[in-house]
C-alpha positions as CSV (number, residue, x, y, z in Angstrom):
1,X,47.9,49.9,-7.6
2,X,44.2,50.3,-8.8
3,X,43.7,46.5,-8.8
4,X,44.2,46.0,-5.1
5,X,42.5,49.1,-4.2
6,X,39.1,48.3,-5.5
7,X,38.9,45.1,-3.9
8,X,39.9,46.2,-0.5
9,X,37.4,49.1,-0.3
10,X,34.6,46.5,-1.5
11,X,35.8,44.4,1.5
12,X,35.7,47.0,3.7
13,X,32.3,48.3,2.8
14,X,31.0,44.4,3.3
15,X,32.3,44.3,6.8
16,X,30.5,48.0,7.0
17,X,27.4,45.7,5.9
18,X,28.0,42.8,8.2
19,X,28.2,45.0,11.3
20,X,24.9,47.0,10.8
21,X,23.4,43.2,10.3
22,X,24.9,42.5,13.5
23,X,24.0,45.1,14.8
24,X,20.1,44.6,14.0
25,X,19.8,41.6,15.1
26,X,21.8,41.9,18.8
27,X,24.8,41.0,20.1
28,X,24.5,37.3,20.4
29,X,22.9,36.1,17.2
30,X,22.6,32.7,19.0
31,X,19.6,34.0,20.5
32,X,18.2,34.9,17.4
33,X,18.7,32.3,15.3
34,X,15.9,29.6,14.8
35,X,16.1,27.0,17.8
36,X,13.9,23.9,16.3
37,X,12.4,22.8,13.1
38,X,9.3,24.6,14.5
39,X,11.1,27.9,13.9
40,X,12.7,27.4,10.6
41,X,9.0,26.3,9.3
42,X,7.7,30.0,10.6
43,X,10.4,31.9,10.3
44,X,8.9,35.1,12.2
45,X,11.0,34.0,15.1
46,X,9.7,33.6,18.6
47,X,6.3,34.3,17.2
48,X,3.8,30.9,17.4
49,X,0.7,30.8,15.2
50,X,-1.9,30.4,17.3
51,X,-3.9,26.9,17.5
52,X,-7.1,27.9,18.2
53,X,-8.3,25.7,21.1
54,X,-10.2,25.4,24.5
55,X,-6.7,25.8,26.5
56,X,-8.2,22.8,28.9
57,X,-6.3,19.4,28.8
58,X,-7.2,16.2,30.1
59,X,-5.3,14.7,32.7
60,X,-3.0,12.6,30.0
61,X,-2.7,15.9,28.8
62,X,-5.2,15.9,25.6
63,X,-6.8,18.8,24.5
64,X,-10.6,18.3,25.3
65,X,-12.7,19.8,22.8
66,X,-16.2,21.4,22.8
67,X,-17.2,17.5,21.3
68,X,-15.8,16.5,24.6
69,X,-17.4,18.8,26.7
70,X,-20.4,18.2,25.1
71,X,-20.0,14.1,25.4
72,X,-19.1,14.7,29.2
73,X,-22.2,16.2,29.9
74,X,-24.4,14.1,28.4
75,X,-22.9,11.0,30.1
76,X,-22.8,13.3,33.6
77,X,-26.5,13.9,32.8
78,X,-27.6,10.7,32.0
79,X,-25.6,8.8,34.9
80,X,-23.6,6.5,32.8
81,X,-19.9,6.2,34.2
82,X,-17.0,6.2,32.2
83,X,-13.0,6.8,32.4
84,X,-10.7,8.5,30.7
85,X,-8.2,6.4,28.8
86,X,-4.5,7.8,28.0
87,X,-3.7,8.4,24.5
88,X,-2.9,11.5,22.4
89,X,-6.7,11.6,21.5
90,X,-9.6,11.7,23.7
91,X,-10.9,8.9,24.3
92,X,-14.2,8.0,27.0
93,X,-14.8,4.1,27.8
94,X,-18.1,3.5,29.3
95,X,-17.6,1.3,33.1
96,X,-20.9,-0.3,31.8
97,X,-21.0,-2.8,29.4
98,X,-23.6,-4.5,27.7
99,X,-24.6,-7.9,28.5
100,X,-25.7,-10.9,26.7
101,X,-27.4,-14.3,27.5
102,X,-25.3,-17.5,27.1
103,X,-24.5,-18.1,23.2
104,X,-26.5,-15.5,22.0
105,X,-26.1,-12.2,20.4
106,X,-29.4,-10.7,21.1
107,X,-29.6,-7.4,22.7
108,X,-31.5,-7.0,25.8
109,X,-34.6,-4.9,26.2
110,X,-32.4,-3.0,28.8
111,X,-29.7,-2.6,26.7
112,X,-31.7,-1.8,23.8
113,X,-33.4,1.0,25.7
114,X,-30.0,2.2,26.8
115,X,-28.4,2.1,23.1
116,X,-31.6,4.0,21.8
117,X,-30.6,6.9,24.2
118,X,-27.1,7.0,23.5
119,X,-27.6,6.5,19.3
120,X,-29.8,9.7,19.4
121,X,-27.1,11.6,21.2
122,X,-24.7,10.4,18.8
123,X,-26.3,10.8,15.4
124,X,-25.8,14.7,16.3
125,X,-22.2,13.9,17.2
126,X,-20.3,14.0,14.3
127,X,-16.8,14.8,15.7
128,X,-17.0,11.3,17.5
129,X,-16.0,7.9,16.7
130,X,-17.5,4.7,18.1
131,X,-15.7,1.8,18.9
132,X,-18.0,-1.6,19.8
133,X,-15.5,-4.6,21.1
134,X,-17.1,-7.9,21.4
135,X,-16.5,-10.9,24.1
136,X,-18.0,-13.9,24.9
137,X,-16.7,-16.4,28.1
138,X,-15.2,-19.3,27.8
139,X,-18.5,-21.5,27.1
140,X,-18.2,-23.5,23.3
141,X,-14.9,-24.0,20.8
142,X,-12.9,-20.9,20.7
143,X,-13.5,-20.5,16.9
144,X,-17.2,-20.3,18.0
145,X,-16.8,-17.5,20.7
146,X,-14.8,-15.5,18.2
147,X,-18.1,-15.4,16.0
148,X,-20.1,-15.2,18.2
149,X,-18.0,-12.0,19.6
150,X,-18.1,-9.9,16.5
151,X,-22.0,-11.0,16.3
152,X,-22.7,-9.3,19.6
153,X,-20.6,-5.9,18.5
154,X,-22.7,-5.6,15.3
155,X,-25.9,-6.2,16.7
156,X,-24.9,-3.4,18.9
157,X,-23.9,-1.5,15.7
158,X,-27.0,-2.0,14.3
159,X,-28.9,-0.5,17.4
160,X,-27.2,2.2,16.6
161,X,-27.4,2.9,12.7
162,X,-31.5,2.0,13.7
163,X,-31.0,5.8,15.3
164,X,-29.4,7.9,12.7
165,X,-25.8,7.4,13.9
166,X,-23.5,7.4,10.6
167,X,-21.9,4.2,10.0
168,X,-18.8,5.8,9.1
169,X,-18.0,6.9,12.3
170,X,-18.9,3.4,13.8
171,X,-16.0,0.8,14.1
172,X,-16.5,-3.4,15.5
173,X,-14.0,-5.4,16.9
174,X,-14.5,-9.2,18.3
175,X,-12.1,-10.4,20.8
176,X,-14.0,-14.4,21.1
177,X,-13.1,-14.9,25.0
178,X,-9.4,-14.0,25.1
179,X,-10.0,-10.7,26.9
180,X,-12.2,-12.0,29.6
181,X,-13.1,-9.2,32.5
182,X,-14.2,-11.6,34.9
183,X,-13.0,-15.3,36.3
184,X,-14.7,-17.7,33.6
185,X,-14.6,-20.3,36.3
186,X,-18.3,-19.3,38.0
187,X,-21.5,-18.9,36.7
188,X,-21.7,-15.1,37.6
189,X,-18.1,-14.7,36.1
190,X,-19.2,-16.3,32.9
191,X,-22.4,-13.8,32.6
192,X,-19.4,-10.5,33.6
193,X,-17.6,-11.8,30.1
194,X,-20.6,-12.4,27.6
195,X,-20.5,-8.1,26.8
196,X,-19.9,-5.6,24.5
197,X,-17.7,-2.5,25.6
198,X,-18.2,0.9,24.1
199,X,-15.5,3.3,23.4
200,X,-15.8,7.0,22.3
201,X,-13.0,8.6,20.2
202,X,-13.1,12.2,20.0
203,X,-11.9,14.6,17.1
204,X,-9.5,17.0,18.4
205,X,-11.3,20.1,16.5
């Protein structure tokens, strides 16, 4: 008789147990248990670490950072236009583009006096990345416009490292004249494709 006593009244002390867990945590422990992977990593359920942020997004819905606050007023300041591209990180393309005479990779006075501005800005920028894309028209053998291309987007580089800017944070791409912004079929068209586009990146801390 002893054997089957002791094993029922530890049974019914574990369902004793079970209902004061129950009990603790509510009636429906569907709502307490842990509804995503989110909530089985930090277990204090229904409790969200805090990610320390501005609490302003972008209108693709990136967080914009003081790095982007400070960026926007610079470029608001200094009346160069830009958009807002969509991505999970920020990212600013300047409307204006540099331009370059016909099969060369020169920059401009203008533009040089426009890149000095802008790489002593940036060489106090450290939370943002640069991004110089090449192009050329349709003027020469492709394999010559893709040259030429990257030429133009170092030289542009090099404006910049000439002010401080680190060349880490600086990144060249040359696109020969396969991405043309203009109609390659008119003089003025021609002159719209021989650029260099700039392209901001910002860190999201």
């Amino acid at each position: 008789m002893k054997r089957f006593v002791l094993p029922l009244i530890l049974l019914l002390s574990g369902c004793s147990g079970l209902k004061d867990q129950m009990a603790m945590f509510g009636d429906d422990l569907l709502d307490t248990a842990p509804q995503s992977d989110f909530d089985v990593r930090y277990p204090d359920w229904g409790t969200t670490p805090t990610i320390a942020s501005s609490g302003v997004k972008g209108p693709f819905g990136q967080q914009r950072t003081q790095s982007y606050n400070d960026l926007q007023s610079f470029l608001v300041n200094n009346g160069v236009d830009y958009e807002l591209l969509p991505g999970n990180h920020v990212m600013v393309k300047l409307k204006d583009t540099i331009k370059f005479n016909s099969g060369s990779s020169r920059v401009s006075t203008d533009s040089a006096y426009w890149l000095d501005m802008m790489g002593s800005y940036l060489a106090t920028q450290p939370g943002i990345d640069i991004v110089i894309d090449g192009h050329a028209d349709s003027t020469g053998a492709p394999t010559l416009n893709d040259s030429l291309s990257m030429k133009r987007a170092s030289a542009v580089k090099q404006k910049l490292l000439s002010n401080n800017v680190a060349m880490d944070s600086i990144f060249t791409r040359g696109y020969g004249e396969y991405v043309p912004a203009c109609s390659n079929k008119t003089k003025a068209g021609k002159a719209c494709n021989r650029r260099v586009e700039v392209l901001f990146i910002v860190a999201n801390n």
